[in-house]
C-alpha positions, 0 to 999 in steps of 0.5 A, a space after each residue: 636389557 638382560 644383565 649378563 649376570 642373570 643370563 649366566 646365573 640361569 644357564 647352568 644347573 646348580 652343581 656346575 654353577 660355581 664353575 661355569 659363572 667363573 669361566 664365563 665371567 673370565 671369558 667376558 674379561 677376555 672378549 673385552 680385552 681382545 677388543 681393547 687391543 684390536 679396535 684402535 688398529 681396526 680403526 687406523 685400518 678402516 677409519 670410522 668404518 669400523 663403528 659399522 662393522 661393531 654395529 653389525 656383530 652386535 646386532 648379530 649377537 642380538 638376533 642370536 640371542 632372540 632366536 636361541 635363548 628363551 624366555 625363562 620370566 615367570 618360569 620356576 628354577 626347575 621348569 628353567 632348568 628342564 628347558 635348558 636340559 
């Protein structure tokens, strides 16, 4: 599995990368916040049902990321960056 550190570390060019794994590690902490809140509620609502509907979003966000993030292995920190340009 890819660590999300990797992912973001390699995203951004090196001026906006300060920056940038800061708002993106900010906007981790607030997605699994939200979720916190919500899935209790989701799971008074829908019962165990609720398990499908996580189970659905994430192999949403799996098939996103499949198709959308590319394959940087092997590659130079410039060949990433010009891929991602």
């Amino acid at each position: 599995m890819i660590g999300i550190e990797i992912v973001v570390s390699e995203l951004f060019s090196m001026t906006a990368k300060s920056a940038a794994t800061s708002a993106a590690t900010g906007l981790l902490f607030l997605t699994g916040a939200v979720i916190n809140l919500v899935f209790l509620s989701l799971e008074d609502a829908m019962g165990p049902y609720v398990f499908l509907l996580f189970a659905a979003l994430s192999l949403a966000a799996a098939a996103f990321v499949a198709l959308k993030l590319p394959e940087t292995k092997g590659r130079t920190l410039a060949e990433v960056q010009a891929l991602l340009a």
